[in-house]
N, C-alpha and C positions, 0 to 999 in steps of 0.2 A: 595177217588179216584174220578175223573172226570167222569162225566157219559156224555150219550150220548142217547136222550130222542125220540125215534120213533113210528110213530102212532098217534091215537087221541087222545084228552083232557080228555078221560072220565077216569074212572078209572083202566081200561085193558092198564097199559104200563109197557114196556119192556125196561132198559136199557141197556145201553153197555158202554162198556169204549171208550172215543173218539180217533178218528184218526185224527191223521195232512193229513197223505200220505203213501198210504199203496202199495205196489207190486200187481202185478199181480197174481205171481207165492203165495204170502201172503193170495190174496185175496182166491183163489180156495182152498189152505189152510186149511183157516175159513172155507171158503162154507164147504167143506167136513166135515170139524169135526162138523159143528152145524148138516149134515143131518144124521151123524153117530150118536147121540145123542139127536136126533129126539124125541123116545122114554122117555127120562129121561126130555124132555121140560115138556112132555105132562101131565108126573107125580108131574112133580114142582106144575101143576094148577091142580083144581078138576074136573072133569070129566061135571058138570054141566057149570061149568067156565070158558071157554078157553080163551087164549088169541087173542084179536082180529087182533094179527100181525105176520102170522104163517113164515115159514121158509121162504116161496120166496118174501116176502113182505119186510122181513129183510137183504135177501141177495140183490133186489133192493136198499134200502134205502144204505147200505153201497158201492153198487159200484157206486152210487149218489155224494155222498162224497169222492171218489178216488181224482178226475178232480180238488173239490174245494180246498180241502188240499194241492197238489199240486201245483198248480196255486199260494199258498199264500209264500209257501218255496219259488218258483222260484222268485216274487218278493222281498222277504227278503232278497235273492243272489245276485238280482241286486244291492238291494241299499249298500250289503256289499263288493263292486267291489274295487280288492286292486289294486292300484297306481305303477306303476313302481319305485323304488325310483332310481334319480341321481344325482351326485355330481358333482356341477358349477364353473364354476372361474367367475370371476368379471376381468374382465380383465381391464389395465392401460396404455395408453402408457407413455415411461421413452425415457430419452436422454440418449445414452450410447452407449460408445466406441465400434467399430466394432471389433472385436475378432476373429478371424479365425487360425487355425493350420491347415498346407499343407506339402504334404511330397517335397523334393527337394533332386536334386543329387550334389555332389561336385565335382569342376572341377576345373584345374590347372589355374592362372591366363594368363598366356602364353602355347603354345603350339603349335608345329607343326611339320608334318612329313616331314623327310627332306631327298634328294635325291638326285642321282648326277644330272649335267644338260645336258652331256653327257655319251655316250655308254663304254662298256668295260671291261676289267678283273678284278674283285675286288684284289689288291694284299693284302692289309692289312684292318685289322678291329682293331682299334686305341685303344676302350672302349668298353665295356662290360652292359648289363640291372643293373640300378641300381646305376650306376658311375655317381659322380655329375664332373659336365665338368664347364668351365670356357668359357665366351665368346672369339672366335676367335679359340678354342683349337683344333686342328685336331682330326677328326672324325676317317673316312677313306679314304684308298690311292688307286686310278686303277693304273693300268700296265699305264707307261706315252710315252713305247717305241714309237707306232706310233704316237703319238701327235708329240714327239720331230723330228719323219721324217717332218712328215709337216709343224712342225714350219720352219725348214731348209730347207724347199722346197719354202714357202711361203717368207723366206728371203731374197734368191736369184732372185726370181721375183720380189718382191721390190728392192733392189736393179740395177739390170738391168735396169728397169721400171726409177728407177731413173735417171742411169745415163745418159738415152738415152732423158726422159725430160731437162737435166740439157743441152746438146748438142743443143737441140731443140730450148732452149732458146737462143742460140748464136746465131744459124744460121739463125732464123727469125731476128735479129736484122740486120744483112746484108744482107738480103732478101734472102737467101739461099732454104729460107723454107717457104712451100706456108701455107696458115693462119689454112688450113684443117689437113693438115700432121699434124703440131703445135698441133691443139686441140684433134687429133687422140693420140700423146704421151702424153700428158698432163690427157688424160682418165685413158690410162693405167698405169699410175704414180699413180691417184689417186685409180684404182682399185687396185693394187700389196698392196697400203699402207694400205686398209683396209679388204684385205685379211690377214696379217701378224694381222695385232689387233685381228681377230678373230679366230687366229690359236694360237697366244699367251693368249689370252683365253681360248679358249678350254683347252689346256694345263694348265691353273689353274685350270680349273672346273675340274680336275682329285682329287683334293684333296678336301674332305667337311671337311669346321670349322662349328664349333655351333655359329647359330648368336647371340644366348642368352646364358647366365646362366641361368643353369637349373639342370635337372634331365632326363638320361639317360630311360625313362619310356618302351621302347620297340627298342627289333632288330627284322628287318624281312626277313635279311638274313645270310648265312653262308660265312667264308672267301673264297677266290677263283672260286666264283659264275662269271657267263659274267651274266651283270647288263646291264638293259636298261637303255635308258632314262627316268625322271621322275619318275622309280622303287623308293617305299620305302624303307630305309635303316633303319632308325630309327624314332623313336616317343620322341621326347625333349620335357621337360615340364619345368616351373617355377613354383618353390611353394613358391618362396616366401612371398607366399599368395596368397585366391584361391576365388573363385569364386562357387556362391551357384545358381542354375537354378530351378525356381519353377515355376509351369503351372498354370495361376490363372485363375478361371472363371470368365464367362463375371461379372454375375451377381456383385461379388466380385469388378470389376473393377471399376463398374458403382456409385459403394458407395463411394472410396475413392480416394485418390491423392497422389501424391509425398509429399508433402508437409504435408499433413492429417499425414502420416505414423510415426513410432515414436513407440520405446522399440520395434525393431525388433529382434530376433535373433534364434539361430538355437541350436537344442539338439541332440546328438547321444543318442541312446538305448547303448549304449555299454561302454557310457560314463556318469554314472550318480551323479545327481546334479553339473552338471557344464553347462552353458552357455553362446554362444561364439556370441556373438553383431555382426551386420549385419548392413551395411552401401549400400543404394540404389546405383546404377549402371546405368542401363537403363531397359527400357521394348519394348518389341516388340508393334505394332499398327495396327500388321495385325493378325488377330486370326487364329490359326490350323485349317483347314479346318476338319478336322475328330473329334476333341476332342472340339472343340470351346473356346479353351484357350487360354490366352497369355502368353508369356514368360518374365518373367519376373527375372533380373539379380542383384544379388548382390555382394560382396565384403568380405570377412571374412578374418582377420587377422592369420597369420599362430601361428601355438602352436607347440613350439619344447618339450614340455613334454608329446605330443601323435603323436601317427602314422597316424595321419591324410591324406588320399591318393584320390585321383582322381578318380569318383564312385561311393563313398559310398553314402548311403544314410542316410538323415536327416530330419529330422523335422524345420517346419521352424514356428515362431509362431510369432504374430504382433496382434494389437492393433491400431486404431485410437484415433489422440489423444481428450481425453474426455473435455478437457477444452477448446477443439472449440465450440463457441458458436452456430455456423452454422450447429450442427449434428442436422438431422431431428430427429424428433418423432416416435419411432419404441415401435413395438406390439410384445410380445410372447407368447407363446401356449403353451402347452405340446406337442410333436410329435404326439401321442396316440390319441391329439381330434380333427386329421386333419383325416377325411378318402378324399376317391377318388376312384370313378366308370367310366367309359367309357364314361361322360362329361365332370366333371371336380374336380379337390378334392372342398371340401368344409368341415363342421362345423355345428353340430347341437347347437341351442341358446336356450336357456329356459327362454321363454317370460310368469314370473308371473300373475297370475291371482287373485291369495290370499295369505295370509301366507304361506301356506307349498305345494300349489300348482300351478302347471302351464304344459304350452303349447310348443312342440317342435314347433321349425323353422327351416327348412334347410336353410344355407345360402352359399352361394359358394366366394371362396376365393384362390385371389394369394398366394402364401410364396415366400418367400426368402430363406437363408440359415440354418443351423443347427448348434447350437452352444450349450453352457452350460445352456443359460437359456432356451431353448426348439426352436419350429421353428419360424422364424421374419413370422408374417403376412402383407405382404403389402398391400394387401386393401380387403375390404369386412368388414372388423369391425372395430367397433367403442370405446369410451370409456364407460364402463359401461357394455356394452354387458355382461351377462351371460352364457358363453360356457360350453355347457356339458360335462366335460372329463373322467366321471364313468358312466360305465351300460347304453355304447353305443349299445349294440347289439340291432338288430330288430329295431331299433327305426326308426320313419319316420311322417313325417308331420304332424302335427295334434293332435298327440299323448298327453294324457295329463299324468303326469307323478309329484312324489312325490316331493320335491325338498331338498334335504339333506343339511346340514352347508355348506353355503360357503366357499371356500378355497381364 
């Protein structure tokens, strides 16, 4: 056993077993048992013989040694300081197609609500929700009675009107008739006749046809209703192919083109493994003031083996095309090794120092969208960069830290 050698050189010494680093509550401990056993020291040596290193001489010496034993553990602690480990990407940028899935609603290719253009009694409702009509085919019919007074009120005034122009004409030609009188009849002639156009008008506008073929989508009234003007009657659609509406972000806009676009098309949840191709439309140029999107319209060809209706909702998914030479150079992450505090998101980097270690860097960074390969970084890194995207917690500048296999 290791001993522990206190006192002088001569031949009166005392040893003990060494200490590294001993307690407090340890030391008092010892003290106590060595002065409990005071008596049995005294007996170890001969009574001529003492030892020249008695109890308080021994208990200094050991609380001497507490501080340096200590002291040397606490350096061995330092030097055995563990490393946080985390795990890097090497990041690359690739040229590759823009990819995005958006939800979109479906809507009739044509559509509109249709109404009489004058007042009156509804007498007849022609079709029913749901009735596919033909162009021209009578909707519904109003009561026509007081139309036909007025048409035969307004007849007789043209008429008159006419024949007193027709007289008018003679008798200026024999100076009968002074050139004021003349153009005075000749007013009322043309007023009477364009009163009657608009009375025999009105009186067609008693009857609505569908200006399209279509589909009966909505009534929104009952027979025998008094109907205003301009009153909704029905909601006409065409399906014979419909129209898909998707709100696309700025960001999204800013990537691609018309032209860019290419293997567009749309999936129902309700409908699976089938997909129905999308042919570009137009897009709005002014963005939604609340949402900051555009609208943007396509085309989808109708399918009589589903109930495809006006509404529904869809998926719409697209792709840029990848054999443009002109797609820029894009960056992705993992989601996970983008955070973001109350300046700005950013990225911690792990700038190597040696083999298996190295030094965080926060770096701050734009993104783009979110797709299958993780989030696009639009600037703040480079190629090569090492981003740390395991055993983010706590971490922050400076930091020196393990560095695990690249991914």
């Amino acid at each position: 056993m290791s001993m522990l050698v206190c006192g002088s050189s001569n031949a009166n010494v005392m040893a003990w077993p060494s200490v590294s680093c001993i307690s407090v509550n340890s030391f008092i401990m010892l003290l106590a048992s060595l002065i409990r056993y005071k008596r049995n020291f005294y007996r170890f040596f001969n009574q001529n013989h003492r030892p020249t290193m008695n109890i308080k001489t021994l208990a200094l010496t050991l609380l001497c040694l507490i501080p340096l034993g200590c002291e040397e553990e606490q350096q061995a602690d330092a030097k055995a300081e563990v490393l946080r480990p985390v795990k890097t990407l090497t990041v690359s940028s690739v040229k590759q197609g823009l990819k995005r899935e958006l939800p979109g609603v479906v809507d009739a290719l044509k559509k509109a609500d249709l109404s009489f253009r004058v007042s009156g009694k509804l007498e007849a409702l022609k079709v029913n929700e749901g009735d596919v009509v033909k162009l021209g085919q009578v909707l519904a019919q109003l009561d026509k009675t007081d139309y036909k007074i007025q048409l035969q009120s307004s007849q007789a005034s043209y008429d008159q009107a006419q024949a007193d122009f027709k007289r008018a004409k003679e008798l200026i030609k024999k100076n009968y008739l002074s050139s004021s009188e003349f153009d005075n009849l000749k007013a009322k002639a043309a007023t009477a006749s364009a009163n009657l156009k608009a009375t025999k008008n009105n009186l067609a506008y008693t009857t609505l046809y569908a200006p399209f073929s279509g589909l009966i989508a909505k009534r929104y009234i009952e027979n025998f209703e008094d109907i205003g003007t301009t009153q909704p009657i029905f909601t006409l659609q065409d399906l014979s192919a419909y129209t898909v509406k998707v709100d696309v972000p700025e960001s999204f806009m800013l990537s691609v083109s018309e032209k860019d676009a290419s293997n567009i098309f749309a999936t129902f949840e309700s409908i699976p493994n089938k997909t129905f191709p999308l042919q570009f439309k137009e897009s709005a140029t002014q963005a939604d003031q609340s949402t900051k999107t555009y609208e943007v319209t396509f085309t989808m060809a109708a399918d009589r083996n589903h109930n495809i209706l006006p509404g529904m909702t869809v998926s719409v998914l697209g792709e840029t095309n990848q054999a443009n030479s002109a797609l820029p150079l894009r960056i992705f992450v993992p989601a996970s090794a983008v955070q973001e505090d109350a300046k700005a998101r950013f990225v911690y980097l792990a700038k190597r120092v040696s083999e298996h270690e190295g030094v965080v860097q926060r770096i701050p960074v734009t993104t783009g969208h979110l797709s299958e390969f993780g989030i696009e970084v639009l600037t703040g890194l480079n190629d090569g960069d090492s981003v740390v995207i395991a055993g983010i917690s706590k971490m922050h500048d400076g930091l020196r830290v393990k560095l695990l296999n690249e991914e």
